[in-house]
C-alpha positions in Angstrom: 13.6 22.9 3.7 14.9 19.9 1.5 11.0 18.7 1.6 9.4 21.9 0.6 11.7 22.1 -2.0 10.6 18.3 -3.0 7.3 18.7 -2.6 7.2 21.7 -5.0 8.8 19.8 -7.9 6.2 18.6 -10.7 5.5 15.2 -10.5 7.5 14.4 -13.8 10.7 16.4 -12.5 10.2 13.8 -9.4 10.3 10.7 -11.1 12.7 11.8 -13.4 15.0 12.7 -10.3 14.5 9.4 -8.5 15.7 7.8 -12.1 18.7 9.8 -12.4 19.5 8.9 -8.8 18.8 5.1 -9.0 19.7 4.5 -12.6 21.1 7.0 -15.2 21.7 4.3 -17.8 17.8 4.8 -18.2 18.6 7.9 -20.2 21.2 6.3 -22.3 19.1 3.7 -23.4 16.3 6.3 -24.2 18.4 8.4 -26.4 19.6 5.7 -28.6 15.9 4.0 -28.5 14.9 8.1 -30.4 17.5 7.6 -32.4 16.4 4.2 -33.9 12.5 4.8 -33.5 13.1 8.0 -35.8 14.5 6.0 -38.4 12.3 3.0 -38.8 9.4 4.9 -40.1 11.4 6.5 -42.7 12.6 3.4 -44.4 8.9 2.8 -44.8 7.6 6.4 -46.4 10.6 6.3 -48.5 11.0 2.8 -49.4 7.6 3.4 -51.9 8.2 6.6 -53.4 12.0 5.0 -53.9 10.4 1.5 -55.4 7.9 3.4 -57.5 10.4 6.6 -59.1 12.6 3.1 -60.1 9.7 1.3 -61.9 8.5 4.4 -63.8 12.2 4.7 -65.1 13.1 3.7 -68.6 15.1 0.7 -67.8 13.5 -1.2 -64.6 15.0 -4.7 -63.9 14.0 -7.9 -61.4 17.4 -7.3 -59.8 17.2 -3.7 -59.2 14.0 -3.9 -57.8 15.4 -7.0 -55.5 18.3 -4.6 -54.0 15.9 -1.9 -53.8 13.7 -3.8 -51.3 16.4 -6.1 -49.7 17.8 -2.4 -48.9 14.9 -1.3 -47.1 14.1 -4.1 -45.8 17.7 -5.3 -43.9 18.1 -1.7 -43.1 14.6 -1.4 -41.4 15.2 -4.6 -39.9 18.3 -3.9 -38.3 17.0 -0.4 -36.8 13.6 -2.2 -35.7 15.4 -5.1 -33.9 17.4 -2.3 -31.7 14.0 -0.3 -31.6 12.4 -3.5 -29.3 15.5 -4.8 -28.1 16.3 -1.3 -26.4 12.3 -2.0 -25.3 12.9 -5.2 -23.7 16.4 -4.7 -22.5 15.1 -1.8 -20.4 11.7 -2.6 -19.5 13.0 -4.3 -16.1 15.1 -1.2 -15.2 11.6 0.7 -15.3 10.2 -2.0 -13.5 13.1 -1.5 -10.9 12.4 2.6 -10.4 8.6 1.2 -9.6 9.7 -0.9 -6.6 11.8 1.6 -5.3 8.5 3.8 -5.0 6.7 0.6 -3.4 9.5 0.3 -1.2 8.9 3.8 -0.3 5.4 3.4 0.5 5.4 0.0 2.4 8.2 2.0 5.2 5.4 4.7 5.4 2.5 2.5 5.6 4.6 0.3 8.4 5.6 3.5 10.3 3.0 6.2 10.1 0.2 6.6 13.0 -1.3 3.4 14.1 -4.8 5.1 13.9 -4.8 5.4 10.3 -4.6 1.4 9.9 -7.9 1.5 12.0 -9.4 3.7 9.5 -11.9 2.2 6.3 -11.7 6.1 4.7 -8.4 6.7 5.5 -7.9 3.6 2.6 -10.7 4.6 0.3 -9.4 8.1 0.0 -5.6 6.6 -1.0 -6.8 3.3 -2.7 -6.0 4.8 -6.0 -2.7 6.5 -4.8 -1.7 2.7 -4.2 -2.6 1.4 -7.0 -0.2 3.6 -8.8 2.2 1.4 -8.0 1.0 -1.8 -8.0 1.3 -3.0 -11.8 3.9 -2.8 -14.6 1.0 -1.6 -16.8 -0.4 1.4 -15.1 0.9 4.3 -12.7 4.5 4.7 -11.9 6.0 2.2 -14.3 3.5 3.2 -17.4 4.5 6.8 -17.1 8.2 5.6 -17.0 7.5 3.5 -20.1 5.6 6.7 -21.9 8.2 9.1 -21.0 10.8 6.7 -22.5 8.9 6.4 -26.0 8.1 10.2 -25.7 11.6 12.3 -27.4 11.0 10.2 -30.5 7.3 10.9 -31.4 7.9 14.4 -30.5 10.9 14.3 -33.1 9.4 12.2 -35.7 6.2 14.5 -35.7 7.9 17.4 -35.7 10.4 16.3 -39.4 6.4 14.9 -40.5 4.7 18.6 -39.8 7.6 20.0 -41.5 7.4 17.8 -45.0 3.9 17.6 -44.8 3.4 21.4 -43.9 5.4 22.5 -46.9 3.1 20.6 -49.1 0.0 21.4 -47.9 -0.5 23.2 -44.4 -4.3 22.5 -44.8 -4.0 18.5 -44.3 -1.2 19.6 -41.6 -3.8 21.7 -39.6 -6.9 18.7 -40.2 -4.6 16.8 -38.5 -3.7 18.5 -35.5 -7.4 19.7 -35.0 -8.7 16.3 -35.2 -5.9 15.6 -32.9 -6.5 18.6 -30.2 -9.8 17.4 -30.0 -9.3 13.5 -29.1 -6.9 15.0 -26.4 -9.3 17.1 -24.8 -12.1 14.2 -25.4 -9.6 12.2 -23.4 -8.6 14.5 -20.4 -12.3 15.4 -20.0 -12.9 11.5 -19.5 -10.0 11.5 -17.3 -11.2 14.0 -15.0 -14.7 12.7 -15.2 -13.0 9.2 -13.9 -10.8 11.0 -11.4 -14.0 12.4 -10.2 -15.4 9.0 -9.1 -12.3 7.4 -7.7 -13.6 6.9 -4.3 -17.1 5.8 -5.0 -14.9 3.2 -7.4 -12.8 2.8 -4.2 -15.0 1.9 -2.0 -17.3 -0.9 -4.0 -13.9 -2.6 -5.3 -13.2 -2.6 -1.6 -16.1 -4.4 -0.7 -15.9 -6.3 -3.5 -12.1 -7.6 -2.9 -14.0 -8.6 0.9 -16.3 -10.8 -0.6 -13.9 -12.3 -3.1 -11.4 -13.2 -0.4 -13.6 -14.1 2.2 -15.3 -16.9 -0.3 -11.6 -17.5 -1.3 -10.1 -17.8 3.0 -10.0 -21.4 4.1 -10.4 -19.6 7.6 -13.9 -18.8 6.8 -14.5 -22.3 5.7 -16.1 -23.8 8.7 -18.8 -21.2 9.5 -19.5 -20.5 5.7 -20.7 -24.3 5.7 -21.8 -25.1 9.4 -24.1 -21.6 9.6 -25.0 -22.0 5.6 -23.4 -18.1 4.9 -23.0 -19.4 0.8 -25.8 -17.8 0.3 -25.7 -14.4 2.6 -22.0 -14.4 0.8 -23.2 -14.8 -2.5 -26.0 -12.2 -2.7 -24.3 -10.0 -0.5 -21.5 -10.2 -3.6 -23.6 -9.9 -6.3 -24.7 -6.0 -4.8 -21.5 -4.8 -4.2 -20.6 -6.2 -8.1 -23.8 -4.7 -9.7 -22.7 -1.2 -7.2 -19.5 -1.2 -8.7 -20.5 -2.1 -12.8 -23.3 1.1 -12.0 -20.5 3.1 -11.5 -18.3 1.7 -14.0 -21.4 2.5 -16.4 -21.1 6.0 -15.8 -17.5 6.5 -16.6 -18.1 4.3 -20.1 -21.1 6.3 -21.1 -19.5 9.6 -20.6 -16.4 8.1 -22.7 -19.2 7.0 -25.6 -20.7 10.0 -25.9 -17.7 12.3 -26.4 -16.1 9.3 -28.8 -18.4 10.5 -30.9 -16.8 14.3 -31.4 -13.5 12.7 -32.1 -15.2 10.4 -34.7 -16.5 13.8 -36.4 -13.0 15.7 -36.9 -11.4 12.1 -37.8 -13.8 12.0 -40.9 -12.7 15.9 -41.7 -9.6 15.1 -41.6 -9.3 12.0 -43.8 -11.2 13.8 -46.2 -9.0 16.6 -45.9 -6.0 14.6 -46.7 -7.3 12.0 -49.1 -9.3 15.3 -51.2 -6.2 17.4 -51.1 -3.7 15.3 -52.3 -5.6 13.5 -55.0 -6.1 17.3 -56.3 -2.3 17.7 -56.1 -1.6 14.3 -58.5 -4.6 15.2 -60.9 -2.5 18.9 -60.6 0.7 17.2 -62.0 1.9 15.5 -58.6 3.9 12.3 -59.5 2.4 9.5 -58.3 5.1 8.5 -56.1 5.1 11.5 -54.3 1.2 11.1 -53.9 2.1 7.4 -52.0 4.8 8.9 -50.1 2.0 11.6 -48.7 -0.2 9.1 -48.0 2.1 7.1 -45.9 3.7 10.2 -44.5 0.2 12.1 -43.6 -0.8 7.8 -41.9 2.5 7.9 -40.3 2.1 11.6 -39.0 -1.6 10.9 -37.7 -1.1 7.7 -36.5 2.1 8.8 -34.3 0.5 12.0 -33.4 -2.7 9.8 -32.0 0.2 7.9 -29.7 1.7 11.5 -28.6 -2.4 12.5 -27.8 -2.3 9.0 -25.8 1.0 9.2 -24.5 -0.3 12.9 -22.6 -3.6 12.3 -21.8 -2.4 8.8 -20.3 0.5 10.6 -18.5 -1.8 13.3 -17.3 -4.1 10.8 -16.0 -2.4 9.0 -14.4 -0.3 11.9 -12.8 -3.4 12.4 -11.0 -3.1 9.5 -9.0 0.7 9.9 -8.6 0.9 12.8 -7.3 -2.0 11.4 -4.4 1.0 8.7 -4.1 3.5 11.6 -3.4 1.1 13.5 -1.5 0.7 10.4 0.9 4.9 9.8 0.4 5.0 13.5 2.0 2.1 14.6 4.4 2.6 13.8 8.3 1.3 10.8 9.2 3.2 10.7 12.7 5.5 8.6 12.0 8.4 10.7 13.0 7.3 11.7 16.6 9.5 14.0 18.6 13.5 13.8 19.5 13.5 12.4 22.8 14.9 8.9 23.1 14.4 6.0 25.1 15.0 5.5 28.8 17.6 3.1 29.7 16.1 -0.5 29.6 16.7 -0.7 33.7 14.9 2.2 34.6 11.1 1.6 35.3 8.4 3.9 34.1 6.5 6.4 35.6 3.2 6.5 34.0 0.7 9.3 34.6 -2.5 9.9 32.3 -3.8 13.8 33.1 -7.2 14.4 32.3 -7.1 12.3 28.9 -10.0 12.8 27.2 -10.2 10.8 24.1 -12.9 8.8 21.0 -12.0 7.2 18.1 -11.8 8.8 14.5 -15.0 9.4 13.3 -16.8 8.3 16.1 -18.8 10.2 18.7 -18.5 8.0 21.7 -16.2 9.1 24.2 -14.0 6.5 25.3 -12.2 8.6 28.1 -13.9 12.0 29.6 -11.2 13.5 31.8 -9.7 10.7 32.9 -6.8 10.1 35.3 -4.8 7.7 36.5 -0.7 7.5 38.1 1.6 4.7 38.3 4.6 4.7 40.0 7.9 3.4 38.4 8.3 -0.3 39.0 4.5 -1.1 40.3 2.3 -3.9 39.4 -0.7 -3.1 38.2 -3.8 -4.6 37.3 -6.2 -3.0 35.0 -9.8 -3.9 35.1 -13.4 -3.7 33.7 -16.2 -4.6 32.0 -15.9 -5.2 28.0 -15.9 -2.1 26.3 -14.6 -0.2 29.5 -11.5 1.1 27.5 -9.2 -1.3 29.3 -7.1 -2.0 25.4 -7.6 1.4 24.2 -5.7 2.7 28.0 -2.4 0.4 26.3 -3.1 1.8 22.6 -2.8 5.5 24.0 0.1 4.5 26.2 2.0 3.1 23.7 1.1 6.0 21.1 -0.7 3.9 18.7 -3.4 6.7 19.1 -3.0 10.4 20.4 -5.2 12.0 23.4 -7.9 14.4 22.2 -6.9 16.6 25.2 -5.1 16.3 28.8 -1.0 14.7 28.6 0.2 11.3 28.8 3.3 11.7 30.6 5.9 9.0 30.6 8.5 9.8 33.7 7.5 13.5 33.7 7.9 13.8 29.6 4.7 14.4 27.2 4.7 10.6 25.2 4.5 13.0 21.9 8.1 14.5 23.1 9.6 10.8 22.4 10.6 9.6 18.9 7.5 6.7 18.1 10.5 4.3 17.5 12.1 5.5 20.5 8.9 5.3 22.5 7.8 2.1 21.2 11.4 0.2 22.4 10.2 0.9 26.1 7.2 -1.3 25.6 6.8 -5.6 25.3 2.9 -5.8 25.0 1.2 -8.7 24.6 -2.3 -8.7 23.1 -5.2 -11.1 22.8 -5.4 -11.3 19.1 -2.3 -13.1 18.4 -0.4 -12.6 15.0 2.2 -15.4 13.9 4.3 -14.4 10.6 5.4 -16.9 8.7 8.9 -17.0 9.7 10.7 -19.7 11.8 9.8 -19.7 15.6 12.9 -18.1 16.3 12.6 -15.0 14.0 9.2 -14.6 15.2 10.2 -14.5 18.9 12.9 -12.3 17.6 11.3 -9.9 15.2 14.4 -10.1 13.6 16.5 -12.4 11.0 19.9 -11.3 11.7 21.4 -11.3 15.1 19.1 -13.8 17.2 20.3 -14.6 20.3 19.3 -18.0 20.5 20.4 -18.8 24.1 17.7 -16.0 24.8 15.1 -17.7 22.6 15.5 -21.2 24.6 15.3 -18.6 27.8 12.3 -17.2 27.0 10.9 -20.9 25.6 11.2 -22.3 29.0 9.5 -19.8 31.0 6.4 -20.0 28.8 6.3 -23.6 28.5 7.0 -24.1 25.1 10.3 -25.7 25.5 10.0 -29.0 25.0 7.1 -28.1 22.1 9.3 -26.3 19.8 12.4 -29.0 20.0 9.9 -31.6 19.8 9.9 -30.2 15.8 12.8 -31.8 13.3 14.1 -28.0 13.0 13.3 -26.9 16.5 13.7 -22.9 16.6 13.9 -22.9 12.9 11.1 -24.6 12.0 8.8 -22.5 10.1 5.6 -20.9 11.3 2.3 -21.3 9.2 2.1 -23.5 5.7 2.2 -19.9 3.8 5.7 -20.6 2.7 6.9 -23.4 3.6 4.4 -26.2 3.0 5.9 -28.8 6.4 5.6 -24.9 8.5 4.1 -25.9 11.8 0.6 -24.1 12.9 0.3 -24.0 17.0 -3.5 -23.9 18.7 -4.5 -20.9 20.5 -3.0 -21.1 23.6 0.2 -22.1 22.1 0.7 -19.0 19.6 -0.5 -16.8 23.0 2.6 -18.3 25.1 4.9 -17.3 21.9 3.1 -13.7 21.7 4.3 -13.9 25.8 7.9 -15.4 24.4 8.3 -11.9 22.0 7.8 -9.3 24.9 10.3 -11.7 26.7 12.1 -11.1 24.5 12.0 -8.0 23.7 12.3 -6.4 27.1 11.6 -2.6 27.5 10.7 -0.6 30.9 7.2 -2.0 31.0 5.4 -4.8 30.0 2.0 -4.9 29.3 0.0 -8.2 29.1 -3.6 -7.6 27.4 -5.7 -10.4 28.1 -3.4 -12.1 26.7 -3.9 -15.9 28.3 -7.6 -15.8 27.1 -7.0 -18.9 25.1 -5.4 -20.1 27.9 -7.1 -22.0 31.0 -7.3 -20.7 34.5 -4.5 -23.3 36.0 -2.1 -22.2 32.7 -3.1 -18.6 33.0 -2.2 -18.4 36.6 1.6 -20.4 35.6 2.2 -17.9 33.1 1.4 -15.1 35.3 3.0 -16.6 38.7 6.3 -16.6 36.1 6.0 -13.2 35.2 5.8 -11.9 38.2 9.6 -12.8 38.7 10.2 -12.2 35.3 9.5 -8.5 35.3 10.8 -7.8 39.1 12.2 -3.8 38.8 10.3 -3.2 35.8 6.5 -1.3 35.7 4.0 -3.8 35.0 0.4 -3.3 33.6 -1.9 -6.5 33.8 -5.6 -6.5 32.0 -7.4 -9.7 32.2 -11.0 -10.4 32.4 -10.3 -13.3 34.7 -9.6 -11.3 38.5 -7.7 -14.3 40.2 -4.6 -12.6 38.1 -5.4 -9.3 40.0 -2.9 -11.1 43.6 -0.1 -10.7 41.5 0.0 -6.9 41.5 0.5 -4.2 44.0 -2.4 -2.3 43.0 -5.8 -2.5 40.9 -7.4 0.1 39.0 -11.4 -0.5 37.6 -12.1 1.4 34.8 -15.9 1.8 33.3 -17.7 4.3 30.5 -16.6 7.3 32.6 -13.3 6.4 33.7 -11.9 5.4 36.7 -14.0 4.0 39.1 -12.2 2.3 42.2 -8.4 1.9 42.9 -6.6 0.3 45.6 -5.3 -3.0 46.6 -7.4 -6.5 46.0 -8.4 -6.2 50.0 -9.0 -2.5 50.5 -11.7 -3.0 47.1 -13.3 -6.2 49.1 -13.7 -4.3 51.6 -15.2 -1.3 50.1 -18.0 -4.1 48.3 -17.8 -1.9 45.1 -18.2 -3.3 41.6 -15.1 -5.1 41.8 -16.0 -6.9 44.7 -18.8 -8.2 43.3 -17.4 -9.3 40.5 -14.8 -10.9 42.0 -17.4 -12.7 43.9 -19.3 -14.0 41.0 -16.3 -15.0 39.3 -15.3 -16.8 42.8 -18.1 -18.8 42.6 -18.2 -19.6 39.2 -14.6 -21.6 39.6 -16.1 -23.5 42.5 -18.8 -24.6 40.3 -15.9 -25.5 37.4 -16.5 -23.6 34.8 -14.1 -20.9 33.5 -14.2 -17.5 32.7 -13.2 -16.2 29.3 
């Protein structure tokens, strides 16, 4: 109920609520910035009129006119100081409300459904709803900033209107037409841009690839060995000229309505210079006339900033409110209510008639597929590349949902479970490996508070990195990767694979799941590692998927998956002795280790 009622809010109501709840000396500040921002212009329409009624006086003297300007001039000096000091002063508490709103959107982006990350459009379509918040001079923090100049413009126009109205309501109404119309030049711009966000979206994308790409010192060795430069370069240049064409668009549309605003501003300078000049000739003094002028300048000029100040707001508004439409729309990241099982109790695992293909694919992955595993068995998962074999532990783990049939994890639908819930029962361990750049024991950890480091050296030893990590001058708390820390230590292949293997040690949970995860690894380390785990994760339901079968002995039973599913399941000898498709390839690969090679 809260939500609805959040989600109904306007957008400005919403920010202005998250400032009064993170930092209500924000309207403080902005109420005495009104005050002094009204009064600075003042000091300068009256200071002439003032200067010029003195000097057309019958006694004018050096000094009077030197208090007459030192007047103006310390008091408008004095108001202007607090004017940008107020600016400055508050400019980082602004900055502050942004964060909190990047803040927000990093825990959803880290939390919501794994399948969006997978997902190119998913990013185009909210490219601009990030970007919202990504800069102190657009978005978020430039609508703060407008909304904190806004009281006073609306104030000092309105005391302008007034005086200048009671003169002369013609120059008032030039004014405000000439005015009206740069708005709506503006919003129809803004709309016309709005209207080409993800066609901008999507080249800057793929121009950000190329840029980085050229700019990634991983890329460095095939760029130069395979001569990519110039299949880089070209390939960058297109997606630039795609981007500018676009970019055209938007700028042409925005020079040929300039040219509407350019017509009304002429009308109404002539108004205002034609109707007060008529006013003097009329028996106006002439320091009123200069007064006018700098009053009508002052009253244009600050209306133009109000015209800017809404059309900027509104345009940008646009792309908030995608930001709070992201903030609020169900990206599964919540899950059901169910928690997690006990860490001693194995899982039962049982996938009924699972059907399932990517997002915006047409390729069936699974058709009807099926499989059981009782709580506490070994198994081995097997197959050809492309058979579905890491897509099985992405569905398990609830990184992506069935299209129809139930996952069931001890008799419970995996959607039942909270995701954070469900995802404690699980230590998986992939094939592409990603070290952070935090010390080896906060990677091992996922944590930087609470590390059990007793359990780190555990783990350490029973991967074989032992005598690895305290051969470093820090040992456990030597940093990972030369990100940020310069001296950090970068470990080859198989080495980052055993810590991957050290983190579901870790970790724990009622199954672990190894995904081809010794790949870097050769056969005689592979079969250490797995030889280890088989003790390691005694009582606990284990899934094995390696290309490499010899892994296949350590588990009770052996499922081979293909294109339609599951194809043959039993123990290693019941499949030899069937002389199916996993004898055969057991066979091949047999051979291919008595000829010494290795299978990857």
């Amino acid at each position: 109920m809260e939500q609805s009622k959040k989600n109904k809010k306007s957008i400005i109501l919403r920010m202005l609520d998250n400032a009064r709840a993170n930092d209500k000396s924000v309207f403080v500040g902005c109420a005495i910035f009104t005050l002094a921002a009204l009064i600075v212009p003042l000091f300068s329409i009256a200071m002439p009129k003032v200067l010029i009624d003195y000097l057309m006086g019958p006694a004018p003297e050096l000094w009077g006119i030197i208090r007459i300007v030192a007047l103006f001039f310390l008091g408008g000096s004095i108001f202007s100081f607090l004017e940008e000091w107020l600016v400055y002063f508050f400019y980082p508490k602004i900055t502050a409300l942004r964060i909190d709103y990047v803040r927000d959107q990093a825990v959803k982006l880290l939390t919501m459904d794994y399948k969006y990350m997978e997902s190119a459009k998913f990013f185009e379509e909210r490219s601009m709803a990030f970007e919202s918040t990504s800069s102190n001079n657009n978005g978020i923090e430039m609508i703060y900033h407008k909304l904190f100049q806004l009281p006073q413009l609306l104030l000092l126009i309105l005391l302008l209107s007034i005086f200048i109205g009671l003169a002369s309501p013609i120059i008032l109404i030039a004014i405000v037409v000439n005015i009206a119309v740069s708005s709506w030049v503006s919003v129809a711009i803004n709309k016309y841009e709005y209207s080409k966000k993800e066609e901008l979206s999507k080249h800057k994308r793929r121009v950000d690839y190329y840029g980085k790409t050229a700019k990634d010192f991983t890329y460095g060795k095939d760029v130069r060995l395979y001569d990519l430069k110039e299949r880089i370069l070209d390939n960058f240049k297109l997606e630039i000229k795609a981007y500018v064409d676009v970019f055209k668009l938007i700028k042409n549309r925005e020079f040929c309505l300039g040219f509407i605003s350019l017509i009304t501003l002429l009308i109404s300078d002539i108004a205002t210079y034609g109707i007060l000049t008529y006013l003097t000739v009329k028996g106006m003094p002439i320091a009123d006339f200069s007064m006018y002028i700098i009053a009508t300048s002052t009253l244009s000029q600050k209306m133009t900033s109000l015209s800017e100040h809404i059309t900027y707001i509104m345009r940008e508004k646009m792309y908030v409110r995608d930001l709070f439409k992201f903030l609020d729309e169900d990206l599964g990241e919540t899950g059901g209510e169910r928690l997690a099982l006990p860490k001693e109790c194995p899982l039962e695992i049982e996938f009924d008639h699972v059907s399932f293909k990517y997002p915006d694919t047409d390729m069936n992955i699974y058709e009807d597929f099926s499989l059981k595993i009782p709580a506490g068995q070994k198994l081995a998962l097997v197959g050809i590349n492309g058979a579905g074999k890491t897509t099985f532990v992405k569905l398990l783990t609830g990184l992506f949902t069935p299209d129809s049939g139930r996952i069931l994890i001890n008799g419970y639908d995996i959607s039942e479970y909270k995701k954070s819930e469900l995802f404690k029962m699980f230590g998986v361990v992939y094939q592409e490996i990603n070290i952070l750049a935090y010390s080896i024991a906060e990677n091992i950890a996922c944590s930087a508070e609470n590390i059990d480091y007793d359990k780190v050296d555990r783990v350490l030893k029973q991967v074989g990195l032992y005598d690895k990590v305290y051969s470093l001058e820090k040992g456990v708390n030597t940093m990972m990767l030369k990100i940020i820390d310069e001296e950090g230590t970068v470990f080859s292949g198989g080495e980052s694979q055993k810590l991957a293997i050290a983190r579901a040690l870790y970790k724990g949970g009622n199954c672990v799941i190894m995904d081809e995860p010794t790949a870097a690894l050769d056969a005689l380390a592979e079969a250490e590692i797995y030889s280890e785990f088989d003790t390691l994760v005694e009582g606990k339901t284990a899934i094995y998927i390696s290309h490499r079968l010899a892994s296949t002995k350590f588990c009770d039973m052996i499922a081979l998956i293909d294109g339609s599913g599951l194809k043959e399941y039993g123990t290693h000898d019941d499949l030899m002795k069937q002389g199916g498709e996993y004898h055969k390839m057991f066979v091949i690969q047999g051979k291919y280790y008595q000829e010494g090679g290795d299978v990857a």
